[in-house]
C-alpha positions in Angstrom: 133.5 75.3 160.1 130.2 75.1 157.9 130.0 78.7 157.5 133.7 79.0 156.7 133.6 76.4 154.1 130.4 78.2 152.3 132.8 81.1 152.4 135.7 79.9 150.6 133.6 78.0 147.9 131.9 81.3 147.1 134.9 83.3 146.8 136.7 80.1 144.7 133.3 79.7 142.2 131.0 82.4 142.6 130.5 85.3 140.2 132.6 87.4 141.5 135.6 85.2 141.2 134.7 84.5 137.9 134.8 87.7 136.6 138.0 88.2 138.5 139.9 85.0 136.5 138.1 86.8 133.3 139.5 90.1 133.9 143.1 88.3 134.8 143.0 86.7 131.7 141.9 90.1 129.6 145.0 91.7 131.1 147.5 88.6 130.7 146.4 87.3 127.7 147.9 90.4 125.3 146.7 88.1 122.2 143.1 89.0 123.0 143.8 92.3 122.3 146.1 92.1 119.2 144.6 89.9 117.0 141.9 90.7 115.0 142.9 94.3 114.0 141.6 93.7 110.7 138.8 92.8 111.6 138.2 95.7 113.9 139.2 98.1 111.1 136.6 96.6 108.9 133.6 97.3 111.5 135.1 100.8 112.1 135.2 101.0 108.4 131.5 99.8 107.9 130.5 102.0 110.8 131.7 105.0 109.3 130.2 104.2 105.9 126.6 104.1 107.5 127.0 107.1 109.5 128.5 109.1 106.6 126.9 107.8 103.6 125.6 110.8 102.7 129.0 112.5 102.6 129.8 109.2 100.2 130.1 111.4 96.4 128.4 110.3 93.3 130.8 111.8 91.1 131.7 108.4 90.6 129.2 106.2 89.3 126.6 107.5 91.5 128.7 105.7 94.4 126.7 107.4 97.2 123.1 106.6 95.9 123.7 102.8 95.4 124.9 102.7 98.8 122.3 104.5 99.7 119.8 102.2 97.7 120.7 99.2 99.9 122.2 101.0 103.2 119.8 98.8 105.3 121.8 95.5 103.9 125.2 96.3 105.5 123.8 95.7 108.7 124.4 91.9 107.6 127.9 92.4 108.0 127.4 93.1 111.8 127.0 89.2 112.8 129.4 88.5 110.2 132.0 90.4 111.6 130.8 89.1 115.0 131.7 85.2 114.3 134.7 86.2 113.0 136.0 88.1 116.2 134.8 85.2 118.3 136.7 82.4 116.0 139.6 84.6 116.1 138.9 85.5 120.0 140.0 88.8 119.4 138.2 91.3 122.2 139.2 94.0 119.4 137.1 92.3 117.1 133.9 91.6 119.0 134.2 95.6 121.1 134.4 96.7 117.2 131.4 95.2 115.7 129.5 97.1 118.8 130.1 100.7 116.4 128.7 99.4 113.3 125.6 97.7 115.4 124.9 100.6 117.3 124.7 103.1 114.1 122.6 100.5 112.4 120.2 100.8 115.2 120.1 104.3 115.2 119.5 104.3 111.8 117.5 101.7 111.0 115.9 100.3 114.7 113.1 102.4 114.5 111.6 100.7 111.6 111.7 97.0 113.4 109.0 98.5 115.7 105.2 98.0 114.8 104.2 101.5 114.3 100.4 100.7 112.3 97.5 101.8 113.6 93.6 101.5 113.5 91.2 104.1 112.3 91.8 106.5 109.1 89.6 107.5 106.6 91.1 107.0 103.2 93.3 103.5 101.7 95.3 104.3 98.8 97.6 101.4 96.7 100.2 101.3 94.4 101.0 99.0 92.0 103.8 99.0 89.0 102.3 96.7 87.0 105.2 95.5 84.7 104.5 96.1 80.8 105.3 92.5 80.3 102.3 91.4 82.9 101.3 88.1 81.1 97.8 88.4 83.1 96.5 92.5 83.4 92.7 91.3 84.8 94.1 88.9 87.6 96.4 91.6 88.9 93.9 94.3 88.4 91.6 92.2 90.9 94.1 91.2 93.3 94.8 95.7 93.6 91.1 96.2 94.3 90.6 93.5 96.4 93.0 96.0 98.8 89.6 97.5 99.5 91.9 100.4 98.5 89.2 103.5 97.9 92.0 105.1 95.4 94.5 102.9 93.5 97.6 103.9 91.1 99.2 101.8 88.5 102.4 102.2 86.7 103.7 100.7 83.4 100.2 100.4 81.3 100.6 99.8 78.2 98.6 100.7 75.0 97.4 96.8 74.8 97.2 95.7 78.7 94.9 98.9 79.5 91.6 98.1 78.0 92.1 94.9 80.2 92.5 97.0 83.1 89.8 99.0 82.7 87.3 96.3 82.3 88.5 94.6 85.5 88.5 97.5 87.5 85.0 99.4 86.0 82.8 98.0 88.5 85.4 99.1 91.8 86.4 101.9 90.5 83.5 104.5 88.5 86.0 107.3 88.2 89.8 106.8 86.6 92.5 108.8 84.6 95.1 107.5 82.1 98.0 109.7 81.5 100.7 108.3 79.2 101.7 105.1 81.1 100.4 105.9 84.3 96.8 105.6 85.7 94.4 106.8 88.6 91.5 104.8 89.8 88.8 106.0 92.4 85.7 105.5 93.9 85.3 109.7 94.4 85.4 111.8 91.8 88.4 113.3 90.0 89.0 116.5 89.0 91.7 119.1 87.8 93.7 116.2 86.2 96.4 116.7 84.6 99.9 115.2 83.4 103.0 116.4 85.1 106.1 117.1 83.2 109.0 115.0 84.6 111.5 116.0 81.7 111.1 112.5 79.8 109.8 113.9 76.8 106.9 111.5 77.2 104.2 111.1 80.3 105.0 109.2 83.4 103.3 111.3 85.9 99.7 113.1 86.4 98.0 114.9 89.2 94.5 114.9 89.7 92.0 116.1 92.8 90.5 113.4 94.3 86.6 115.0 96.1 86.9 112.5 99.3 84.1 113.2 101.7 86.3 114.3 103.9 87.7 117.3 101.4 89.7 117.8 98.2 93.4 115.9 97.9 95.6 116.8 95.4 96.7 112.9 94.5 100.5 112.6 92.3 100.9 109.6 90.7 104.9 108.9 88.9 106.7 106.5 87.4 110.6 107.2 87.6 113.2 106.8 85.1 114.9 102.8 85.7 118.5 102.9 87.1 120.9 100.5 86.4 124.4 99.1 87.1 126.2 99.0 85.3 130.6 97.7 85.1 131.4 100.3 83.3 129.4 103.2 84.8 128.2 102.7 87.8 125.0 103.8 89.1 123.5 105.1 86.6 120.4 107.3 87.5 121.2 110.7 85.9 117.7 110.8 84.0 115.8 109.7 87.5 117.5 112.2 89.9 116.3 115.2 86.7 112.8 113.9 87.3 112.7 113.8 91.1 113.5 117.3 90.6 110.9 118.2 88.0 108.3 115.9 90.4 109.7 117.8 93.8 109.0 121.5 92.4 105.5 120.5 90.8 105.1 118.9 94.5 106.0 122.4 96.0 103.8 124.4 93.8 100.5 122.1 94.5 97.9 125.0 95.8 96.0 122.4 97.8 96.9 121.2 101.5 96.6 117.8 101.5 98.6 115.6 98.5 99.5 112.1 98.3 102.2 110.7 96.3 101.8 107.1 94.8 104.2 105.7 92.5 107.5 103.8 91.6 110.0 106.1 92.5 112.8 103.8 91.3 115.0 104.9 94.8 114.5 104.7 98.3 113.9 107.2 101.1 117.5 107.2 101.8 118.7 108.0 98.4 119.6 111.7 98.4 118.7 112.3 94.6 115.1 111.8 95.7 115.8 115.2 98.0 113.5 117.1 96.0 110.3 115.2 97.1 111.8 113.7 100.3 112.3 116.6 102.1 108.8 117.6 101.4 107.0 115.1 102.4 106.4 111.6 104.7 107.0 108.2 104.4 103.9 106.3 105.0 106.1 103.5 105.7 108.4 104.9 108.2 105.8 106.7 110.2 103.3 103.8 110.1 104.6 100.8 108.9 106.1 97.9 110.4 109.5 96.9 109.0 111.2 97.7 105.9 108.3 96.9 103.4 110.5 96.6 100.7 109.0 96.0 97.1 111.2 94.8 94.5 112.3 93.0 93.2 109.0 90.5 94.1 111.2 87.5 93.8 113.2 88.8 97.0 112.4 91.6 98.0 115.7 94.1 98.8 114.2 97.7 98.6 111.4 100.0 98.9 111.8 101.7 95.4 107.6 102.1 95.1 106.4 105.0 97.9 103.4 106.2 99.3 104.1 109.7 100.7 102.1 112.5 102.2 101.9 115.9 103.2 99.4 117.9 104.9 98.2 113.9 105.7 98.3 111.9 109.0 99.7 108.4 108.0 97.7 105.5 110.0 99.3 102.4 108.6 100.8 101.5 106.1 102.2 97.5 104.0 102.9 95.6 101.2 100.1 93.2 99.5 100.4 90.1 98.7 102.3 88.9 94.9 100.7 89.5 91.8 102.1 88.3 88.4 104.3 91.8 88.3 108.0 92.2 89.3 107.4 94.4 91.8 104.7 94.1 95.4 101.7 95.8 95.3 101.4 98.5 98.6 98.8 100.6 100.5 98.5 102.8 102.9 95.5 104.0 104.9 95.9 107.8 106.2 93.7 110.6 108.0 92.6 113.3 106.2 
């Protein structure tokens, strides 16, 4: 009697009858299935728009870069869409979101994984400094104090340099100023030079840097600023004609080994940065951990300033700590 007892409760309560009531109720409750349809269309909608943002034109007010710019940020509308197939118990719903979720990870997981390393041989930082900096020696230390062995800085000005240079003589016994942009090292530079990026004025240099471990060819850029704009759009035409410029001086560098440091004013996902993207690495995707977005400091929401490499084994790579500029400080440590 015991044992048949045992028997009936487990077949009344146990799993298994559980998930039997569940799927009786999937297959008599039709409204589980019908409502939320919206919904569902929306996370099919979202999915696609991840999966196929490049095919997204910017004919239109550069539609397809700004999604590009913040493509990591529709991932908040997964658990958004979520709550609202659970309030609405629509199964529709909730199977739905699974698409956009799944794409998101496949685009994006990899970067949620720890992926820094020990060892290398060479830190590099960059640092837009903001032209409106209302203290140049403070931020100038807080750079150095990277331990960084070459650092970049973007958006001196005529009356903010000398302060820079003062504060950053004693690191730093070799540096370069070209136009707004600047190169500070602790080996010796060579073979510098500006690079034309089609502005009509200088927001980009090259220079050789002699580490003991061989010659680099270091780039340092400042982009052209995008904005949006109503009426517009994405506006970004005079960026994407010096990512162009910068990619073919990038191809044309006769050394192996070059390291980009700069304000790119886009993101790795933007497709007008093709030019020097395709070329080169990501210190930040291949040895980062997470996003290491940049601007604006306030809250940070993308990763417009870039280390990059090629012909250079990334080792780890971050974001510093906030200095009195609009955008974070980064660095990067590599093996040559």
């Amino acid at each position: 009697m015991a044992q048949a007892y045992g028997s009936s409760g487990s077949g009344q309560h146990g799993p298994g009858a559980r998930l039997r009531r569940l799927g009786h109720r999937l297959r008599s409750d039709r409204g589980l299935w019908r409502r939320g349809i919206v919904l569902a269309a929306f996370a099919v909608l979202l999915a696609l728009v991840m999966l196929l943002h490049a095919q997204i034109p910017n004919t239109v007010g550069n539609l397809g870069s700004l999604t590009e710019t913040f493509l990591p940020w529709l991932g908040l509308f997964v658990p958004v869409l979520l709550v609202l197939g659970l309030v609405r118990k629509s199964a529709t719903a909730v199977l739905a979101v699974l698409v956009p979720a799944i794409v998101w990870l496949n685009l994006f997981g990899g970067l949620l994984t720890d992926k820094q390393h020990s060892g290398g041989d060479l830190t590099v930082a960059t640092h837009n400094v903001n032209a409106d900096n209302p203290d140049p020696a403070t931020t100038a230390q807080d750079v150095a104090a990277s331990g960084a062995q070459v650092v970049a800085l973007e958006e001196l000005t005529t009356e903010a340099l000398p302060t820079y240079e003062k504060a950053l003589a004693g690191t730093y016994p070799y540096h370069s100023v070209q136009g707004t942009v600047g190169l500070w090292s602790k080996y010796p530079l060579s073979a510098t030079r500006p690079v034309d990026i089609k502005l009509g004025w200088t927001r980009a240099m090259r220079s050789t840097v002699a580490t003991p471990e061989g010659a680099v060819a270091v780039y340092v850029a400042h982009m052209p600023s995008v904005r949006v704009k109503v009426d517009s759009g994405f506006t970004a035409s005079q960026r994407d004609e010096s990512a162009d410029a910068l990619g073919e001086a990038i191809a044309d560098e006769p050394l192996g080994k070059v390291i980009l440091l700069g304000d790119l004013n886009g993101t790795m996902n933007d497709r007008a940065l093709n030019a020097v993207t395709s070329q080169m690495r990501s210190t930040q995707g291949a040895a980062g951990s997470g996003f290491g977005f940049s601007w604006p400091a306030a809250f940070p929401m993308a990763r417009i300033d870039q280390i990059m490499v090629k012909g250079v084994e990334p080792v780890s790579s971050w974001t510093l700590p906030k200095t009195n500029s609009d955008h974070l400080p980064i660095a990067a440590r590599v093996q040559l």
